[in-house]
Backbone as ProteinMPNN parsed JSONL, in Angstrom:
{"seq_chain_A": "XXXXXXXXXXXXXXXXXXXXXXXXXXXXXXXXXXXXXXXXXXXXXXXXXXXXXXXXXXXXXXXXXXXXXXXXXXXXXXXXXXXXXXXXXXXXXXXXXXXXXXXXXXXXXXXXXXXX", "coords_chain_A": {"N_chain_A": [[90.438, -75.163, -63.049], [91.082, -71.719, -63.065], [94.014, -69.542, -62.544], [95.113, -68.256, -59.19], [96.78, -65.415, -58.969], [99.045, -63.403, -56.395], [99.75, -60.245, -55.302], [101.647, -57.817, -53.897], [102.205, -58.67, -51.451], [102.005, -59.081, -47.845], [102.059, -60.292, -44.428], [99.526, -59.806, -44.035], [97.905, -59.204, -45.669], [97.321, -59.256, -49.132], [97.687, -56.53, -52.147], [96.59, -56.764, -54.547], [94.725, -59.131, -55.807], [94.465, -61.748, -58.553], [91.727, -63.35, -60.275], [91.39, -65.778, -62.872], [89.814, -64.205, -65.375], [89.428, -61.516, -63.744], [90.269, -59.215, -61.462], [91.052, -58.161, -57.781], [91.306, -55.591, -55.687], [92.959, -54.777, -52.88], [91.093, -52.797, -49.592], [91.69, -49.763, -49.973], [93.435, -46.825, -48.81], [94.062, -43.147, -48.201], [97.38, -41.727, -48.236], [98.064, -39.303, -47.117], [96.95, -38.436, -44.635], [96.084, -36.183, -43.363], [94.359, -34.297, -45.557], [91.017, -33.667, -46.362], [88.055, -35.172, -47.065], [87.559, -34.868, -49.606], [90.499, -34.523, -50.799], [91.579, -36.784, -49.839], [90.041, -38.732, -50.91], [90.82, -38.577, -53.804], [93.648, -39.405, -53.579], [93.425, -41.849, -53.502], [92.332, -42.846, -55.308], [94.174, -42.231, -57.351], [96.305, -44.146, -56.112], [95.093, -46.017, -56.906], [94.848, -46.512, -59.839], [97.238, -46.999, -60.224], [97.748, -49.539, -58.418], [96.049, -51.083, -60.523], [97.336, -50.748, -62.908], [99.694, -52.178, -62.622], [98.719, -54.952, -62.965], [97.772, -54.91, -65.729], [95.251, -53.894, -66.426], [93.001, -51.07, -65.839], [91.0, -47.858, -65.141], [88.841, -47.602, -66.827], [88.196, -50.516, -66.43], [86.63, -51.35, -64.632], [84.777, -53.527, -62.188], [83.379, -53.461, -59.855], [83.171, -51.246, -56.911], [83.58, -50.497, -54.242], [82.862, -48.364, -51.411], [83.971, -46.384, -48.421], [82.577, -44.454, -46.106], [83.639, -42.496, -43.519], [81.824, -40.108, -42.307], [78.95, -39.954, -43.769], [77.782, -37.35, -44.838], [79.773, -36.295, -45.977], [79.415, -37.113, -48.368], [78.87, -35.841, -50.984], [81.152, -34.524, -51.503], [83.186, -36.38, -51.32], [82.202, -37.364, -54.149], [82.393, -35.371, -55.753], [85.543, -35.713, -56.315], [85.512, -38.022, -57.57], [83.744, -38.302, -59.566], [85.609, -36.656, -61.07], [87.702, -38.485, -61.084], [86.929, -40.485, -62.725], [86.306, -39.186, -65.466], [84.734, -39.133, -67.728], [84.739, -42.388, -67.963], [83.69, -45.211, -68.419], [81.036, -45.969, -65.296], [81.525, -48.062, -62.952], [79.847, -50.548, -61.18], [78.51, -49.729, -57.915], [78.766, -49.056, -54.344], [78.368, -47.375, -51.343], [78.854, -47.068, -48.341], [78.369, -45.64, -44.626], [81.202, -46.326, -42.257], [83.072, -46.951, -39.545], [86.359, -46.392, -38.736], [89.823, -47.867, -38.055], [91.915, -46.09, -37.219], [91.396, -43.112, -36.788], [91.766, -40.884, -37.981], [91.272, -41.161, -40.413], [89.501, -40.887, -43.342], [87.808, -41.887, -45.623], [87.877, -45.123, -47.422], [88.523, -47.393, -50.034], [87.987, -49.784, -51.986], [88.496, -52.125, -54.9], [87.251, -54.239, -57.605], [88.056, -55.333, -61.063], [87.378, -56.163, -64.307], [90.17, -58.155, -65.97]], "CA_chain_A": [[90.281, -73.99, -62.188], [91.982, -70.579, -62.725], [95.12, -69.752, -61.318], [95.064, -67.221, -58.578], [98.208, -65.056, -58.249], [98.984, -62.232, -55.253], [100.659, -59.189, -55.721], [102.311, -56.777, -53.315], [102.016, -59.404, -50.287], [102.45, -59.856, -46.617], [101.399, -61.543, -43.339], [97.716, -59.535, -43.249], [97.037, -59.059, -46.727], [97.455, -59.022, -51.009], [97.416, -55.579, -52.041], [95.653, -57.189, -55.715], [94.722, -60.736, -56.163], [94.056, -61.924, -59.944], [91.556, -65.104, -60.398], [90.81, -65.8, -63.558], [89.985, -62.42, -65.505], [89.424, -60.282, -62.512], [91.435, -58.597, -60.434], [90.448, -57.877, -56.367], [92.292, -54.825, -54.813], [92.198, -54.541, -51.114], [91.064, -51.728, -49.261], [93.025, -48.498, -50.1], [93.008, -45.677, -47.738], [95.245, -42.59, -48.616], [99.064, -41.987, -47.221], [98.525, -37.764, -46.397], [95.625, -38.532, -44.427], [95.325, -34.921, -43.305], [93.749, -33.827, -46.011], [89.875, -33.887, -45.935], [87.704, -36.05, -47.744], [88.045, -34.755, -51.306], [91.911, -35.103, -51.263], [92.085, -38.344, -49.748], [89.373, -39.735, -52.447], [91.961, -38.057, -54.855], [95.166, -39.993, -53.182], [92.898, -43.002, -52.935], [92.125, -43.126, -56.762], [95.437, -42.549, -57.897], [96.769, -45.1, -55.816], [93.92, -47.423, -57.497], [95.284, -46.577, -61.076], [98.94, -47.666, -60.017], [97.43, -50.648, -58.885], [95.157, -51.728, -61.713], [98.289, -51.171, -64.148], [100.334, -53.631, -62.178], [97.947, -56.18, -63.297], [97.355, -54.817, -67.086], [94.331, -53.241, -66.276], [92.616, -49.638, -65.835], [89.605, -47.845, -64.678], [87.712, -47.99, -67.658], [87.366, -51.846, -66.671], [86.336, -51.702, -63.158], [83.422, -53.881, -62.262], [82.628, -52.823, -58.639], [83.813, -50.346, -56.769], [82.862, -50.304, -52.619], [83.387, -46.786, -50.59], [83.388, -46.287, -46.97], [83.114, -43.096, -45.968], [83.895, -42.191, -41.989], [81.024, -39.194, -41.865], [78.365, -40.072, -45.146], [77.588, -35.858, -44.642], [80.98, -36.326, -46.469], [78.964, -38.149, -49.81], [78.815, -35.251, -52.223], [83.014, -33.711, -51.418], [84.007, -37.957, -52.269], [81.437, -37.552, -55.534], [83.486, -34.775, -56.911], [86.74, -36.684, -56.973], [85.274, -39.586, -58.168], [83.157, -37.868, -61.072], [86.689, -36.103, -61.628], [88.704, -38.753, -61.632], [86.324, -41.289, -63.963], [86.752, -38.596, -66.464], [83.947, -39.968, -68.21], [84.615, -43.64, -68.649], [82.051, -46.162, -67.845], [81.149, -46.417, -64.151], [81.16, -49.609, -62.508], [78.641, -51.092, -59.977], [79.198, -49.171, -56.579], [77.732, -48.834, -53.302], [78.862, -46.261, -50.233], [78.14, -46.815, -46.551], [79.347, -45.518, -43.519], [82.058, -46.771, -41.216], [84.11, -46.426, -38.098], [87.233, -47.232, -38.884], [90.66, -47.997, -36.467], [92.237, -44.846, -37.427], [90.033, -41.852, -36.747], [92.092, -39.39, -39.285], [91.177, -42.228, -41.796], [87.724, -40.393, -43.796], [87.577, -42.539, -47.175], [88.841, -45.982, -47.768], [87.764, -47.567, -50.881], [87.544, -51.531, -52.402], [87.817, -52.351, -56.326], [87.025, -55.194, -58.533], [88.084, -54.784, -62.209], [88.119, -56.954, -65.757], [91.87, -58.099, -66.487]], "C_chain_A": [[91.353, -72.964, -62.55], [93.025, -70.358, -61.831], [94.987, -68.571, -60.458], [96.326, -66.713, -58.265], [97.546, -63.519, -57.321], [99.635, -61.364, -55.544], [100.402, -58.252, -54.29], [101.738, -57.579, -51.611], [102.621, -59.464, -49.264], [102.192, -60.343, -45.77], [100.21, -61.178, -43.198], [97.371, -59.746, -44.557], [97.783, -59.173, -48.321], [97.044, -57.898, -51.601], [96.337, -55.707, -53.075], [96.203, -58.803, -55.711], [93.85, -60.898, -57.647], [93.774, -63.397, -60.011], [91.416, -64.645, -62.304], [91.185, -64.528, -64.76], [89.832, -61.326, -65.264], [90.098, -60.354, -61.789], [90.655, -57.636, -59.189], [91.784, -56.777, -55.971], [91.502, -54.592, -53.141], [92.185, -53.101, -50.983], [91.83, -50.708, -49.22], [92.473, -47.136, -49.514], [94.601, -44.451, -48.384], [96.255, -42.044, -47.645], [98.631, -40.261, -46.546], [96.871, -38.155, -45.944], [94.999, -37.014, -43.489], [94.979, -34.117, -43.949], [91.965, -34.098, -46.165], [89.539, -34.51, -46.931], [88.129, -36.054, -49.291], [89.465, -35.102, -51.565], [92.343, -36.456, -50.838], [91.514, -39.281, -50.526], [90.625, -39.78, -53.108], [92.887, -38.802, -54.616], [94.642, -41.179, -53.402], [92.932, -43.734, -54.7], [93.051, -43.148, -57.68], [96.171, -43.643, -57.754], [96.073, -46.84, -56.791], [94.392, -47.484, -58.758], [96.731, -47.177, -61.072], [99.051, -49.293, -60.295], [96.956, -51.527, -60.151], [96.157, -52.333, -62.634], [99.443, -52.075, -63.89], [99.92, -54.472, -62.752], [97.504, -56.128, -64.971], [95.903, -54.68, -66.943], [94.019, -51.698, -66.027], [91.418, -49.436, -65.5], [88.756, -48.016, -65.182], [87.316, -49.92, -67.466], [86.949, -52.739, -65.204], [84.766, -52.021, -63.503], [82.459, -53.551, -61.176], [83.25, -52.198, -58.091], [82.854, -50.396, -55.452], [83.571, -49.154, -52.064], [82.857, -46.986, -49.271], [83.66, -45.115, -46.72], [83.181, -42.739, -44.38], [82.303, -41.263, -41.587], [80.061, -39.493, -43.678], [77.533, -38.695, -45.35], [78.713, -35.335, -46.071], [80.375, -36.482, -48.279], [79.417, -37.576, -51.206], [80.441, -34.643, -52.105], [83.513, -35.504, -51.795], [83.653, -37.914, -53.937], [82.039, -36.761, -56.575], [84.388, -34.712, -57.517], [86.461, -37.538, -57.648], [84.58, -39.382, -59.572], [84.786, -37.445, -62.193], [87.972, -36.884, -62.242], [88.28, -39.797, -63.113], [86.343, -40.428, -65.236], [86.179, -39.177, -67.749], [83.902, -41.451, -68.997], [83.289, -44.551, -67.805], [81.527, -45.985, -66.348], [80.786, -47.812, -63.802], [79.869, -49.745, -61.536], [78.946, -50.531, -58.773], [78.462, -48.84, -55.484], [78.939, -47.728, -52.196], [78.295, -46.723, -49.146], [79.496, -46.193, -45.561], [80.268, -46.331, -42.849], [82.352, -46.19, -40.61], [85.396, -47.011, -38.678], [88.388, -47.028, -37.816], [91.371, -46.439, -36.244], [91.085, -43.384, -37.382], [90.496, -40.582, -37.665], [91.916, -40.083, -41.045], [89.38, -41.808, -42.257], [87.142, -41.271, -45.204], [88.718, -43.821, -46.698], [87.281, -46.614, -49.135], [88.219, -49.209, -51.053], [87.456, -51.464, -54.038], [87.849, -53.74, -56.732], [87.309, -54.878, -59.785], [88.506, -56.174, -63.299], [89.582, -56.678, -65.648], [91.965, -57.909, -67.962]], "O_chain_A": [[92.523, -73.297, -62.36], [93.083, -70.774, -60.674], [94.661, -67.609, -61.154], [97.037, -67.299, -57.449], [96.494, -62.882, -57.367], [100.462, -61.754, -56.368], [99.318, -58.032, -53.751], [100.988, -57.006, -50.82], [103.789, -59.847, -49.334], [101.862, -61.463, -46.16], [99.51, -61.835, -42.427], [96.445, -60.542, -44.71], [99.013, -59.137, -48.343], [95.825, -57.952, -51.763], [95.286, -55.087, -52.91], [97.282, -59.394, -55.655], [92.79, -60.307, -57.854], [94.557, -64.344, -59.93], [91.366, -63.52, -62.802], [92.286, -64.042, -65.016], [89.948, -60.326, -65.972], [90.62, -61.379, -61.35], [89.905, -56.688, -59.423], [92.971, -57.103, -55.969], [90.416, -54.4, -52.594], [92.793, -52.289, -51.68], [92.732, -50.704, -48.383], [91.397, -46.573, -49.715], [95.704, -44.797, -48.807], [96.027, -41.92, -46.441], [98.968, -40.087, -45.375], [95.883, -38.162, -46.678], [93.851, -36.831, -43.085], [95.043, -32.986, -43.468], [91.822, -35.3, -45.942], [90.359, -34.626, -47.842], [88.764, -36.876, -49.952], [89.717, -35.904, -52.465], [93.248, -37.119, -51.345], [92.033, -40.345, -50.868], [91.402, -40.734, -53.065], [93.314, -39.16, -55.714], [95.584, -41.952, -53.579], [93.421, -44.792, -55.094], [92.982, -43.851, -58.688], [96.691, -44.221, -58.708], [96.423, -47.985, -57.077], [94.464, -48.662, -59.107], [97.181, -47.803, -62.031], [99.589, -50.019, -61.13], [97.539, -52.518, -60.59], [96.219, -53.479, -63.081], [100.066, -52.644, -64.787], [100.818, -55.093, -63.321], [96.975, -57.112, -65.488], [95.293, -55.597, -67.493], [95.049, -51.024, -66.031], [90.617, -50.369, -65.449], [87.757, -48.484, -64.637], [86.461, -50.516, -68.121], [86.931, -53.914, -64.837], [83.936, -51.523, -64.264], [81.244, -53.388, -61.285], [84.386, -52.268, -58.561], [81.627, -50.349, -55.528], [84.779, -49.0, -52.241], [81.791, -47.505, -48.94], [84.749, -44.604, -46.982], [81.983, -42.822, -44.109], [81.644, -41.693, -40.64], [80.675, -39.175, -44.697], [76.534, -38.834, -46.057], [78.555, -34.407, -46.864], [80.963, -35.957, -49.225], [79.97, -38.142, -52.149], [80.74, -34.226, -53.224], [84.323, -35.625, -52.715], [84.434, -38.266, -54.821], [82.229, -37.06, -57.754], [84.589, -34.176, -58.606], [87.285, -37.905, -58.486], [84.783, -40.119, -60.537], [85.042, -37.717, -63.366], [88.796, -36.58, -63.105], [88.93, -39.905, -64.153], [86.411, -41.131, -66.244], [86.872, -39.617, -68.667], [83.37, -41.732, -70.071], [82.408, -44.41, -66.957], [82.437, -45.159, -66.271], [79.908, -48.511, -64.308], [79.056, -48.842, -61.341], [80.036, -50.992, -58.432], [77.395, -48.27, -55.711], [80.121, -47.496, -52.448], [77.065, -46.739, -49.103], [80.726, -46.205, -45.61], [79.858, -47.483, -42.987], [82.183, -44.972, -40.662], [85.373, -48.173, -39.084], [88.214, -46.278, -36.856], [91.302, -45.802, -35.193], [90.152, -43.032, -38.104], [89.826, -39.598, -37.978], [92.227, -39.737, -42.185], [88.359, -42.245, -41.725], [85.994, -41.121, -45.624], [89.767, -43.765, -46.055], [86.061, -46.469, -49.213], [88.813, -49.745, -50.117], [86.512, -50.857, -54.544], [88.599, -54.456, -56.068], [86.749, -53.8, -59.986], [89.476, -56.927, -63.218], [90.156, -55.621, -65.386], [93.067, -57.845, -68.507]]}, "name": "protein", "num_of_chains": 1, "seq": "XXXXXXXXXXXXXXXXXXXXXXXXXXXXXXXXXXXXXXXXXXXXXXXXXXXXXXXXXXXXXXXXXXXXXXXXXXXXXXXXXXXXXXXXXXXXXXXXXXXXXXXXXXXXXXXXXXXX"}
């Protein structure tokens, strides 16, 4: 069996967990959350590249990619960061639905999966 290590850990969560040769990042929501959807994609996706390269990875080797968006009115202002920031590398597998989430100034949180 693969070894599973944790990275950036504490009593709720593993910010990236690495089985095998994938790597799980938890839900990432962005820190200036009063900016509206497009800039918090933007904070959200940066933060996701930080991660990845912790682990010796990058976006070109993301395998899924989950979005929640607070208002899905929102769909096409997330789509323009996200076209912007893939910067034409592959896209991964990805789905979008709505949520509620606990924070109500919270409009985007996102979920990746990626090859190590």
């Amino acid at each position: 069996m693969a070894d599973i290590t944790r990275h950036q850990s504490n009593q709720k969560l593993s910010r990236v967990v690495v089985h095998g040769a994938t790597a799980y990042l938890s839900g990432i929501t962005a820190d200036d959350k009063s900016q509206g959807t497009h800039g918090q994609t933007l904070q959200i996706l940066n933060k996701a590249d930080a991660l990845l390269e912790t682990v010796g990875t990058n976006r070109g080797n993301l395998l899924l990619t989950q979005i929640f968006l607070r208002d899905t009115g929102d769909f096409d202002e997330m789509n323009l960061a996200w076209i912007e920031w893939m910067d034409g590398a592959a896209p991964p597998a990805r789905v979008t639905v709505g949520a509620d989430f606990a924070l109500p100034e919270i409009l985007v949180e996102m979920q990746f999966t990626a090859a190590v």
